[in-house]
Each structure stands twice: as C-alpha cells, then as structure tokens.
N, C-alpha and C positions, 0 to 999 in steps of 0.2 A: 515128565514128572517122575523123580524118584519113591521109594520104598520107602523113604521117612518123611513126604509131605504129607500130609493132612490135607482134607477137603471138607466143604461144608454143603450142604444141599444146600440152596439159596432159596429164600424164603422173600415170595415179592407179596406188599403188602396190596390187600384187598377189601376195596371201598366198601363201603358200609352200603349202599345201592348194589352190588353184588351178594352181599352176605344176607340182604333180606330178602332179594328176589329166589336165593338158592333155598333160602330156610321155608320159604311160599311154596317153590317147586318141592320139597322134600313136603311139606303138608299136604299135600295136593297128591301125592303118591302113596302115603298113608292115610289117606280118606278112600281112596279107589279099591287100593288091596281092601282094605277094611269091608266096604260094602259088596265085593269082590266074592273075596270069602265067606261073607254073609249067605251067600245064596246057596250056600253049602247044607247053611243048618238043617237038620231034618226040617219037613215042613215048611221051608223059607217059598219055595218055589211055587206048593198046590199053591198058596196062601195068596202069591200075588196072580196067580193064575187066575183065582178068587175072588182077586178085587180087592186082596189086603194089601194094602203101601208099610212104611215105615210109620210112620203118624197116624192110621189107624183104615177105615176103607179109601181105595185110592181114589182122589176127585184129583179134577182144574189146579186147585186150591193147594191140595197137599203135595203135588208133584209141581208145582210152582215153587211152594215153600224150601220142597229138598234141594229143587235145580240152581236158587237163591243161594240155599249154605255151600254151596259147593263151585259155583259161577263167583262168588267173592275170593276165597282165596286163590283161585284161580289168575282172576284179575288182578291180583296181588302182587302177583309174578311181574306182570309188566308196572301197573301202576310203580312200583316200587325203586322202577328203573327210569321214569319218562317224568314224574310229576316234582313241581318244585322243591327242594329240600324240608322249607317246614311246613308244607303241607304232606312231602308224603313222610316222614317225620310221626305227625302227629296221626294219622290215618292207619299208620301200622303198627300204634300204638293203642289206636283203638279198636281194630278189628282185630289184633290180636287177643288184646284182652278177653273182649266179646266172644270168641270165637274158643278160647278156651273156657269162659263161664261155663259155657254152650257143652262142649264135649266132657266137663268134669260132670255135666247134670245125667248124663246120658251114660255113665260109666255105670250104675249100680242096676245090680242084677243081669249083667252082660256076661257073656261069653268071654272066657281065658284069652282068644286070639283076638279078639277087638279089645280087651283090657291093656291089651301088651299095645296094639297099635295108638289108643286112647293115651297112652301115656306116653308115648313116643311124640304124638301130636303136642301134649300138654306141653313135652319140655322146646319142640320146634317155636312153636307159637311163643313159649315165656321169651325165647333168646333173641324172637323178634322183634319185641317189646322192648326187651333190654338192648339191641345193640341202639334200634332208633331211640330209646330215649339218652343214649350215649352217645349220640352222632356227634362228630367231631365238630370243635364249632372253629370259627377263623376270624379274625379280628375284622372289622369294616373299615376300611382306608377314610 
C-alpha cells in the first residue's frame, strides 16, 4: 500500500437479533449499577438491614416482584436471539415498552445517579422497540 491509497474501516452489517440482545445486555447493566449504587445512599443499608426493600417492608411478595423486573430483561438477552422472528419481534416490543412505562414512573423524586442511568435505560429500551418494530422483513417464495 502506498501513501496515497485510502482505506476504509469495514463495516459488517449486524442483524437485528444481535442489536436487541446487546441493547437487553446494555439494560441489564444499567439496572445493576443502578441498584448497585443505590446502596450507597445514606440510610439505603440500616433500612434494608431493617426489613425495608424497594417496594416498601421486605416480604416473599416484594422480593419476588423486584427478582421479576429484573429476571425479564435478563431473559431478553437470550430470548432475543433463540425465539422465532415474529414472535421475538413482537415480545421486544412489548416488554420494552412496558418496561420503560415502568422506569419513567419510578424516575420522580430520585437521585441525580439513578436519573442519569433511568434515562440511559429509557433510550436502550425505546431502540429496542424501534429496531424490532423495523425488523427487516423478506418476501415469502
């Protein structure tokens, strides 16, 4: 190669079953730091020491509930990769949605460091909404 050719970084395209499973794992890592940090807050720690959860004293129930928002996106990750097109299609459209209802309710009166990750989630979560509802579609022979 001489001093006056040119090159291009090559850019390989990447299926839409990758782009939602990476956008599941990048949720899934801004959910963790989030409650992570969380334990930081003055008081965060006597509290559950205490018997306070997130949802209010800790039972059965409430820590079932948390384990649920957190075991779906989770799952998201692989489902996203294994289940048929318009099924996982339509399911990462819906637990996306959902799942960002879920985090914009839970944004007010929060802390600066879960507002920043809260919104990092919001945008992960719209783009997996948006790529699956743009799934590429292919003509049927």
């Amino acid at each position: 190669m001489n001093a006056t050719t040119r090159t291009a970084l090559q850019d390989v395209k990447v299926h839409v079953r990758f782009k939602l499973a990476a956008l599941w794992a990048s949720v899934m890592s801004c959910y963790i730091y989030g409650d992570f940090l969380g334990l930081y807050r003055p008081g965060d720690v006597k509290g559950i020491l205490n018997g306070q959860g997130l949802l209010g004293p800790t039972s059965q129930a409430s820590l079932l509930v948390v384990a649920i928002l957190v075991a779906v996106p989770a799952a998201m990750i692989f489902l996203s990769l294994v289940l048929p097109p318009a099924l996982s299609r339509w399911l990462n459209i819906l637990v996306g949605a959902i799942l960002t209802a879920i985090v914009l309710v839970t944004i007010p009166g929060s802390w600066a460091f879960y507002i920043f990750l809260s919104a990092i989630e919001v945008v992960l979560q719209s783009l997996a909404v948006w790529y699956a509802w743009r799934w590429p579609r292919q003509a049927i022979a």
